[in-house]
C-alpha positions as CSV (number, residue, x, y, z in Angstrom):
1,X,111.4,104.6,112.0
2,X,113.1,108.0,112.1
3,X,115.6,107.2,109.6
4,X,113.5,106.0,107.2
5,X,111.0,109.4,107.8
6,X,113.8,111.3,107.1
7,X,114.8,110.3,104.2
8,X,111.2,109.7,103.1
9,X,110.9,113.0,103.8
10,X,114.0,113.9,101.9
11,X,115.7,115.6,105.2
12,X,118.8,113.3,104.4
13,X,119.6,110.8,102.0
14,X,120.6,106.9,102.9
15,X,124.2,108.0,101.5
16,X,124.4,110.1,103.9
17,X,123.9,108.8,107.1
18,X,126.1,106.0,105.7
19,X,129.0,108.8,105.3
20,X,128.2,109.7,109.3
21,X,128.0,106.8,110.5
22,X,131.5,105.6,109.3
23,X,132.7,108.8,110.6
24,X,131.1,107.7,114.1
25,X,132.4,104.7,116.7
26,X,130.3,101.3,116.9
27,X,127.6,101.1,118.8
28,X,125.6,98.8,119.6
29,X,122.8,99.8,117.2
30,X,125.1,100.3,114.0
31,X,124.3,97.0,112.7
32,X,120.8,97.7,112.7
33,X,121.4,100.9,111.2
34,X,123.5,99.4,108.6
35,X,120.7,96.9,107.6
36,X,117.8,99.6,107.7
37,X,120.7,101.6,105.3
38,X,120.9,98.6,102.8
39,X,116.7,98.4,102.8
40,X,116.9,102.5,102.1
41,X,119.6,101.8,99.5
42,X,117.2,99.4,97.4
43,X,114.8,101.7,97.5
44,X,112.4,101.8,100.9
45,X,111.1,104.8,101.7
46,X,109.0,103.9,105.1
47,X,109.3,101.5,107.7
48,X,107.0,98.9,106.9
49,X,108.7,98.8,103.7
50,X,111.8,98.3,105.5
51,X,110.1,95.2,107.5
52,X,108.7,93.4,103.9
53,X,112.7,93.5,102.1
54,X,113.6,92.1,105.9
55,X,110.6,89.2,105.6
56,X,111.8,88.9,101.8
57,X,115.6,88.3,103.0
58,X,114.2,86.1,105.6
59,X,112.1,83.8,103.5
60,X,115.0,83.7,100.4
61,X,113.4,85.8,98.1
62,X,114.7,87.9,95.0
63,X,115.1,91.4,96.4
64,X,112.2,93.3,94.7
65,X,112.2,96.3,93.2
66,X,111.1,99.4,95.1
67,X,109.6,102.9,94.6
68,X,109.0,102.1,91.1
69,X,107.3,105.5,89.4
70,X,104.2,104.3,87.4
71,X,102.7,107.0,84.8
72,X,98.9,107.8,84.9
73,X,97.9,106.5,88.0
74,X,97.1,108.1,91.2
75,X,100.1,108.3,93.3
76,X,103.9,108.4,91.7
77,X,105.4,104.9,92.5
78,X,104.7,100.9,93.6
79,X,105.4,100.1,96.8
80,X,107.2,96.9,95.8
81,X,107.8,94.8,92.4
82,X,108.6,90.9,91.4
83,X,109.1,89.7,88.4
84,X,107.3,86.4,87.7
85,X,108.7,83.6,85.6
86,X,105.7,84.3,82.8
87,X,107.7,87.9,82.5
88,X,104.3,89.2,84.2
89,X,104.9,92.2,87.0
90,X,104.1,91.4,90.7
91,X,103.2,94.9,92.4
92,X,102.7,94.4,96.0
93,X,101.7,97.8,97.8
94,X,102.1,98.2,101.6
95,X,99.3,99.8,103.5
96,X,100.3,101.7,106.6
97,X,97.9,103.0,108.9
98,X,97.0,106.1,106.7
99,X,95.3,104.5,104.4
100,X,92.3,103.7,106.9
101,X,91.0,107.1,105.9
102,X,88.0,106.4,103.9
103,X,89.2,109.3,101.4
104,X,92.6,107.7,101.3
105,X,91.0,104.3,101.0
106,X,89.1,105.2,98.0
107,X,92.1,106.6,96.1
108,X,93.9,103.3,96.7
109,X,91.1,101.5,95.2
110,X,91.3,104.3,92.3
111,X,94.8,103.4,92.1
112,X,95.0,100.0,91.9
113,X,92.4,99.4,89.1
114,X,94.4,102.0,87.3
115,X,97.8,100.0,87.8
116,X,95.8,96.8,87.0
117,X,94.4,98.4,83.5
118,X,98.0,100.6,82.6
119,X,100.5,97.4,83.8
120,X,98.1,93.9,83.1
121,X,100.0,93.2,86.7
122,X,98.8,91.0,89.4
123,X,98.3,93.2,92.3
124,X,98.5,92.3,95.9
125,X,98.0,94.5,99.3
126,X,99.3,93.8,102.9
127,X,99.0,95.8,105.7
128,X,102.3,97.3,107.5
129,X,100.7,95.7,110.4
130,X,100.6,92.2,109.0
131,X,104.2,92.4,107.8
132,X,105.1,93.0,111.1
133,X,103.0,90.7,113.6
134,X,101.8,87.8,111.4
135,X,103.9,87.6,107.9
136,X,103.2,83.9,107.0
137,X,99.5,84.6,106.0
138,X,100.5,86.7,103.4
139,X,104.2,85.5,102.6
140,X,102.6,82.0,102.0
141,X,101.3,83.4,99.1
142,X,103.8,85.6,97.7
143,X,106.2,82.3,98.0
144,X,103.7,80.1,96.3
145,X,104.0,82.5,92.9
146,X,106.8,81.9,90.6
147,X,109.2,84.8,91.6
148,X,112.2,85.2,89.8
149,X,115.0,87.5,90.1
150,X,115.4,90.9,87.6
């Protein structure tokens, strides 16, 4: 989680930390901190999103795309993005624990019907929370869709 806040934060950047931690002995944690790297590399930005490419690896999925910046909607970029085999976009956005503010809430609402309206995507949300403690739910039904890779 503190890697991915800082470079969500732009403190560092994933290429970075990669540089230092080659410069550094093993440990014991510099797999881990290698994979989290890779998640950072595509594109995560936050933990949770880290934990849904993991789930995505896990269950053989194309590797979506990340971070995607989206113009005249309320907020700069997509969480996460699929391509379907219709050519239609899959946006799935990841909702961490601040967006249980009822003013934060209401702009994700905003947001989404303007993604739906600018993009003719289907949109889907999960919680951070799910993707961590009970995946299958929602991973049943981002496997039953006709994913294919970009």
């Amino acid at each position: 989680m503190i890697l991915t806040s800082a470079v969500q934060q732009r403190l560092t950047s994933g290429i970075a930390v990669s540089r230092e931690l080659s410069r550094r002995p093993s440990t014991k944690r510099a797999r881990l901190v290698r994979e989290i790297l890779v998640d950072i590399g595509g594109g995560a930005t936050s933990s949770n999103e880290v934990a849904f490419r993991r789930e995505c690896r896990r269950r053989g999925l194309p590797a979506p795309r990340m971070q995607t910046r989206r113009r005249g909607t309320r907020g700069t970029c997509t969480d996460a993005e699929f391509r379907l085999a219709d050519g239609r976009l899959l946006i799935v956005e990841i909702d961490g624990i601040g967006h249980l503010d009822v003013s934060t809430w209401n702009d994700d609402i905003t947001r989404h019907n303007q993604l739906a309206r600018s993009t003719g995507a289907m949109i889907l949300r999960v919680t951070g929370f799910a993707v961590r403690h009970d995946p299958d739910p929602f991973f049943e039904i981002l496997i039953s869709l006709p994913i294919v890779p970009w």
